[in-house]
PAVOLUM-328259 format. One record per residue (C-alpha): residue number from 1; x, y, z. Coordinates in pm, 1 decimal. Layout:
NUM;X;Y;Z
...
% end
This chain:
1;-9244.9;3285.4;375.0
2;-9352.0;3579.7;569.3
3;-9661.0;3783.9;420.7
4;-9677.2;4129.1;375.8
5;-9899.8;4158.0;707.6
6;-9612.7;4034.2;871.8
7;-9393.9;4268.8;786.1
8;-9613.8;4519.2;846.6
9;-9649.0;4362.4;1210.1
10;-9314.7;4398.6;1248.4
11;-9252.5;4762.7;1083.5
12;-9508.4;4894.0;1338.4
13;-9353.5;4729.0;1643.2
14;-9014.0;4833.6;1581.7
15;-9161.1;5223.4;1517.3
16;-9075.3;5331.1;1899.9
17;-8699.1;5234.5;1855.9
18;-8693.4;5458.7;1522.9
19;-8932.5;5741.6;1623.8
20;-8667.7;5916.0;1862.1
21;-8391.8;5896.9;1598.9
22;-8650.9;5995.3;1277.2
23;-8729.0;6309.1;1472.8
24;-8387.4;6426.1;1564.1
25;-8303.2;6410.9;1182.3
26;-8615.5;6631.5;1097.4
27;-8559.0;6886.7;1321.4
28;-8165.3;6860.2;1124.1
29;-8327.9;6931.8;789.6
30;-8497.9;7280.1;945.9
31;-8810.1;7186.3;675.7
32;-8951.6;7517.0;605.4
33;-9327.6;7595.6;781.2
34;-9574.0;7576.7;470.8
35;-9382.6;7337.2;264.1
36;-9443.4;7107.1;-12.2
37;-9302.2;6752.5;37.9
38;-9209.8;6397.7;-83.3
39;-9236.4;6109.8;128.6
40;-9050.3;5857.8;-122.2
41;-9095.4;5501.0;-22.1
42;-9340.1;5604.7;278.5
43;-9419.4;5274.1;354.2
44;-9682.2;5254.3;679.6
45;-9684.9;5650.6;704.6
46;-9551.5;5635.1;1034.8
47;-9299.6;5907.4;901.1
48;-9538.0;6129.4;694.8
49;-9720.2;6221.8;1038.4
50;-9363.8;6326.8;1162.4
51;-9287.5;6543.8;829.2
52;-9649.3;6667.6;828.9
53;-9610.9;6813.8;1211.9
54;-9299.4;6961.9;1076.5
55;-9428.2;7145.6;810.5
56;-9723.4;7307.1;987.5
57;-10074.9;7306.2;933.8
58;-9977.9;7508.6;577.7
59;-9781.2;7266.3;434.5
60;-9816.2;6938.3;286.8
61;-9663.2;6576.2;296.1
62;-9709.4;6326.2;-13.1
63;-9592.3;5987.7;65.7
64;-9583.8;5753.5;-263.1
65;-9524.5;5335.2;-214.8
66;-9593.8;5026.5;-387.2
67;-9720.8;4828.1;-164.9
68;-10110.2;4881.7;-119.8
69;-10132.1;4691.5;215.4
70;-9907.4;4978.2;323.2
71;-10091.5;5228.9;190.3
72;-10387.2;5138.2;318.8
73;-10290.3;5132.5;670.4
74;-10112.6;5483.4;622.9
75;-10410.0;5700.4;528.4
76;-10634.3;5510.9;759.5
77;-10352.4;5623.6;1054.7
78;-10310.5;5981.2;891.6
79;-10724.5;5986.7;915.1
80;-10677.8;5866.0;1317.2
81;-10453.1;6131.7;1387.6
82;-10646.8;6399.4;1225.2
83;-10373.7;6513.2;960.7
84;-10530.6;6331.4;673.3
85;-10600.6;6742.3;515.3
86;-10184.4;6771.2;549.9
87;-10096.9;6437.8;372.5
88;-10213.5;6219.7;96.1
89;-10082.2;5846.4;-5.7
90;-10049.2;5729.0;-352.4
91;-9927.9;5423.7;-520.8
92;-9591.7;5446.0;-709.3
93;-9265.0;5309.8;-784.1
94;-9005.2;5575.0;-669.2
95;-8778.0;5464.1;-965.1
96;-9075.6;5621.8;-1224.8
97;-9286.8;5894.5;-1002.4
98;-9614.9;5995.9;-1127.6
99;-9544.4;6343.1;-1051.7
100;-9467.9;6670.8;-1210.8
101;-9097.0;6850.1;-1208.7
102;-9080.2;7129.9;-972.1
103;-9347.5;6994.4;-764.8
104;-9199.5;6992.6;-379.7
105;-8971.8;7164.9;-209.6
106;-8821.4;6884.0;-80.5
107;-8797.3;6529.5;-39.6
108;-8688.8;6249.2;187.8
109;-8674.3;5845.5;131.2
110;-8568.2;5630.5;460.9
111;-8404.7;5286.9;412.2
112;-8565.7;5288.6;55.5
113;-8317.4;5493.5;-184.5
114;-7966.1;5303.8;-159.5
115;-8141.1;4984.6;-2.0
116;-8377.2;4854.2;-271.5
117;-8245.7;4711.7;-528.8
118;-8238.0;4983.3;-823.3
119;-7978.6;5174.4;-905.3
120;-7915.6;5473.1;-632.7
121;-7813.8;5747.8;-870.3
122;-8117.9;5705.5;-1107.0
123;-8355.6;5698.4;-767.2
124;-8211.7;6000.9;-732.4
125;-8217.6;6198.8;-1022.2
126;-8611.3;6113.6;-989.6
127;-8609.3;6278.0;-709.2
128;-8435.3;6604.0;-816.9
129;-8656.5;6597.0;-1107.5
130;-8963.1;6665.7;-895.7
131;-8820.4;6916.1;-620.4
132;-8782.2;7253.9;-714.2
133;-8452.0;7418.7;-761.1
134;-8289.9;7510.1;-431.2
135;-8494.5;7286.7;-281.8
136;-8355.4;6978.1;-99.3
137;-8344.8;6596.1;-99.9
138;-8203.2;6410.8;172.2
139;-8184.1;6024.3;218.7
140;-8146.4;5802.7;541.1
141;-8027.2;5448.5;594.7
142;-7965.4;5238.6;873.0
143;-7588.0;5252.9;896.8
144;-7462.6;5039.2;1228.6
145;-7621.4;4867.6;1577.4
146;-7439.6;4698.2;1859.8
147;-7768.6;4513.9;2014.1
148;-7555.3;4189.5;2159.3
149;-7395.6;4326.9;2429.2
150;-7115.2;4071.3;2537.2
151;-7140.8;3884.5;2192.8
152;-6916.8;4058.5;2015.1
153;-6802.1;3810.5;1754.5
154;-7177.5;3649.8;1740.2
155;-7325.5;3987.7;1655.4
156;-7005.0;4013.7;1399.8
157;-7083.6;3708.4;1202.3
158;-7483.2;3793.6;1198.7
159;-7388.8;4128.5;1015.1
160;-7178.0;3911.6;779.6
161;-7462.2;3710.4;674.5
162;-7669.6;3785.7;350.9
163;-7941.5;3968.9;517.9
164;-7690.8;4125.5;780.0
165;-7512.8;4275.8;524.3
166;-7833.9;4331.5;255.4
167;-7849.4;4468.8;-7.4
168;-7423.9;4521.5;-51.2
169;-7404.7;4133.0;-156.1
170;-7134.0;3953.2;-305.1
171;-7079.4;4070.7;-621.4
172;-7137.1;4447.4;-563.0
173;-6923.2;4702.9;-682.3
174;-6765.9;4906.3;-367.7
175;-6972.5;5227.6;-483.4
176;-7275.9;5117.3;-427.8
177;-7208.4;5085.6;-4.8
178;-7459.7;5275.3;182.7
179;-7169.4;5487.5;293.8
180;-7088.0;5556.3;-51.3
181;-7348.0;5808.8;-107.6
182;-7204.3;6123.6;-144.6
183;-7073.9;6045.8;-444.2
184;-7463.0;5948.3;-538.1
185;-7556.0;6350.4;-481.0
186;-7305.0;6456.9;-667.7
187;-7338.6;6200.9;-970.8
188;-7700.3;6269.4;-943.6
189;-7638.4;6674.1;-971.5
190;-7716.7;6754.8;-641.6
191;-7477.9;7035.0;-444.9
192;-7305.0;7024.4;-170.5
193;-7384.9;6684.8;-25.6
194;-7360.4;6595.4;354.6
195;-7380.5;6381.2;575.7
196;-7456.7;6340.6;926.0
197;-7527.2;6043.3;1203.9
198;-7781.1;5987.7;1432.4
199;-7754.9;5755.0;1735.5
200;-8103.3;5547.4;1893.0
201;-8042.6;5429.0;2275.3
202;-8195.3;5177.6;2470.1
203;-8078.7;5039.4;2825.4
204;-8252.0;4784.0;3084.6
205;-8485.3;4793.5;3266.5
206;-8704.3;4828.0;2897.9
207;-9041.8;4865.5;2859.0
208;-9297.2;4613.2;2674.9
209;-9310.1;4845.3;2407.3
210;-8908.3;4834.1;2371.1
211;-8870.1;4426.5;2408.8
212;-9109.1;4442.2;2146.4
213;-9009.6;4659.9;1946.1
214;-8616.7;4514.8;1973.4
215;-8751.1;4152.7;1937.7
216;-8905.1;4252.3;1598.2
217;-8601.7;4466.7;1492.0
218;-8342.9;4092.3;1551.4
219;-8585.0;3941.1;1328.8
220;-8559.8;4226.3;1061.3
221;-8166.8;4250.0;1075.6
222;-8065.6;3867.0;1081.9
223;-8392.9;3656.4;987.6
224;-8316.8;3274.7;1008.6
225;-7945.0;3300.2;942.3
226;-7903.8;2903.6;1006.7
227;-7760.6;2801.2;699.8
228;-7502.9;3091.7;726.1
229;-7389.1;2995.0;1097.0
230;-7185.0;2739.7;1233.9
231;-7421.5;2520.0;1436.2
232;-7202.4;2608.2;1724.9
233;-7328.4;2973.6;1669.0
234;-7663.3;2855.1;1558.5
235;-7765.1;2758.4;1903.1
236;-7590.1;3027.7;2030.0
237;-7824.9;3266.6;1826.2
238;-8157.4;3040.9;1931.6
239;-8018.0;3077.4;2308.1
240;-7985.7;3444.0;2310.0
241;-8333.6;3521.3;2087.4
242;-8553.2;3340.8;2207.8
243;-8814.3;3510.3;2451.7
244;-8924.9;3148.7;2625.8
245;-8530.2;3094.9;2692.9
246;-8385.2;3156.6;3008.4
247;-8054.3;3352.3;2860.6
248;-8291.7;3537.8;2652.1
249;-8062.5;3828.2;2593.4
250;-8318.5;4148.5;2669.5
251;-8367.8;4024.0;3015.3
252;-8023.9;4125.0;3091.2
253;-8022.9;4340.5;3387.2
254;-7709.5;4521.4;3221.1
255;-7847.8;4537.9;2907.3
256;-7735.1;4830.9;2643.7
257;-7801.2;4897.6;2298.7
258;-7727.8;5078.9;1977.6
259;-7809.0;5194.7;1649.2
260;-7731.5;5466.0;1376.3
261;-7936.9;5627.0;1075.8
262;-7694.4;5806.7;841.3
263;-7874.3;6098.5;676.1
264;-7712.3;6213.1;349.3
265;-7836.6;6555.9;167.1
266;-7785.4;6780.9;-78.2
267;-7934.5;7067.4;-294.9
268;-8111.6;7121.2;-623.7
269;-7946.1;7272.7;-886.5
270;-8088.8;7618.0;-948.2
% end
C-alpha cells in the first residue's frame, strides 16, 4: 500500500508535465493584481506559488488541505521561494471550510472538486459561500491523455480500468462525469459557467526531468491494473513500463504525448 510520502514522491515528479499547462490556465482566469484567494485542495503548494506570482506582491493565496504531510512540505517550499508573506497553508476539509463568507475574491480547486469523492455541487456551494459576490470560482480536472503512442487499444483498456476511469465508477449516475460540470455551476448558483481546454506536450528526445516526471504520471493514471487486464495485455503493460525493459516505451525515438486539463468557471451571484 503506498504511503502518503509516496504519493507525495510522485506528485512532485510529475509537477514539470503540469506546470506548463497550470500556468496557461492562470493567465485564462486574468486574476486581478492585489487579490484575495482560495487554493481549495492545495495539496503540495506547488500551485499556490503559481497563483501567488499571479496576484502580485499585494495579494494573497490561502491554500487549505487535509493532509498534513502535504502541508508541511507546502509552507516549507512557499518559505524556499520567498513568498511565504503572499501565502499561508491551513488544514481543512474543502467540503466544511473554516472560513468566513465573502472572504476571497476568488477561488480555484485542481483535480480535487469533481474528483474526490463528495458530492460536486455541495463542494461547490462551499466555495461560493466564501468568495465574494462577483467574484469567481473556477475548477480544473484532468480530462484526456494519449501517452501510448502506437498502443491504441492497450492505452484504451487502461482508461477502462477502475483507476483509469476513477472516480466515475460503476454505479455512477451520468451527471456526476467530470465533463458534466456545467450543470454543477449552475446547480450550485454560479453564472454563466464555462469551460475551456488546455493541452500539455511532450515529444522525444525528453529530458530526465520529463521520463521522470511521465514514469510517475503511468503509475498515477493506471496503478497495478493486473487483475483488470487480460494477461495477454498484462505483459504487454509490464513490457512497455518498465524502465529496465528494452521496449520501454519513453525510449522511443518517435515518441509523442498528450494530455488535457478542462477548466470550468463561473461567477458569484451578486
Amino acid at each position: 500500500m503506498p504511503t502518503t510520502q509516496d504519493y507525495l514522491h510522485k506528485l512532485l515528479l510529475s509537477d514539470p508535465l503540469r506546470q506548463p499547462v497550470m500556468r496557461a490556465a492562470i493567465q485564462a482566469l486574468q486574476l486581478p493584481t492585489g487579490s484575495l484567494g482560495l487554493d481549495a485542495g492545495c495539496g503540495a503548494g506547488s500551485l499556490a506559488l503559481l497563483l501567488a506570482d499571479a496576484v502580485g506582491p499585494t495579494g494573497h493565496v490561502t491554500g487549505v488541505d487535509m493532509n498534513p504531510v502535504f502541508l508541511a512540505h507546502a509552507t516549507k517550499t512557499a518559505k524556499e521561494s520567498g513568498l511565504a508573506e503572499r501565502i499561508s497553508f491551513q488544514q481543512g476539509d474543502v467540503s466544511d471550510l473554516l472560513l468566513d463568507e465573502d472572504t476571497f475574491d476568488w477561488a480555484w480547486s485542481v483535480d480535487c472538486v469533481g474528483m474526490i469523492p463528495a458530492y460536486p455541487v455541495s463542494l461547490l456551494k462551499e466555495l461560493v459561500r466564501v468568495v465574494k459576490p462577483g467574484g469567481s470560482v473556477a475548477i480544473l480536472l484532468w480530462s484526456s491523455q494519449q501517452l501510448l503512442p502506437g498502443y491504441p487499444l492497450l492505452e484504451a483498456r487502461l482508461n477502462a480500468t477502475t483507476a483509469g476511469i476513477a472516480p466515475f465508477t460503476i454505479g455512477t449516475k451520468p451527471e456526476r462525469h467530470h465533463f458534466r460540470a456545467l450543470h454543477w455551476f449552475r446547480e450550485a448558483g454560479l453564472k454563466e459557467p464555462t469551460a475551456q481546454t488546455f493541452v500539455g506536450e511532450v515529444q522525444a528526445p525528453l529530458s530526465d526531468e520529463i521520463r521522470a516526471a511521465l514514469t510517475s504520471l503511468f503509475e498515477m493514471r493506471w496503478g497495478n491494473p493486473q487483475s483488470e487486464l487480460t494477461p495477454e495485455d498484462w505483459a504487454k503493460y509490464q513490457r512497455l513500463f518498465r524502465p529496465e525493459s528494452p521496449d520501454f516505451i519513453l525510449n522511443l525515438s518517435d515518441y509523442y504525448a498528450f494530455f488535457t486539463y478542462s477548466m470550468f468557471r463561473g461567477e458569484v451571484a451578486g
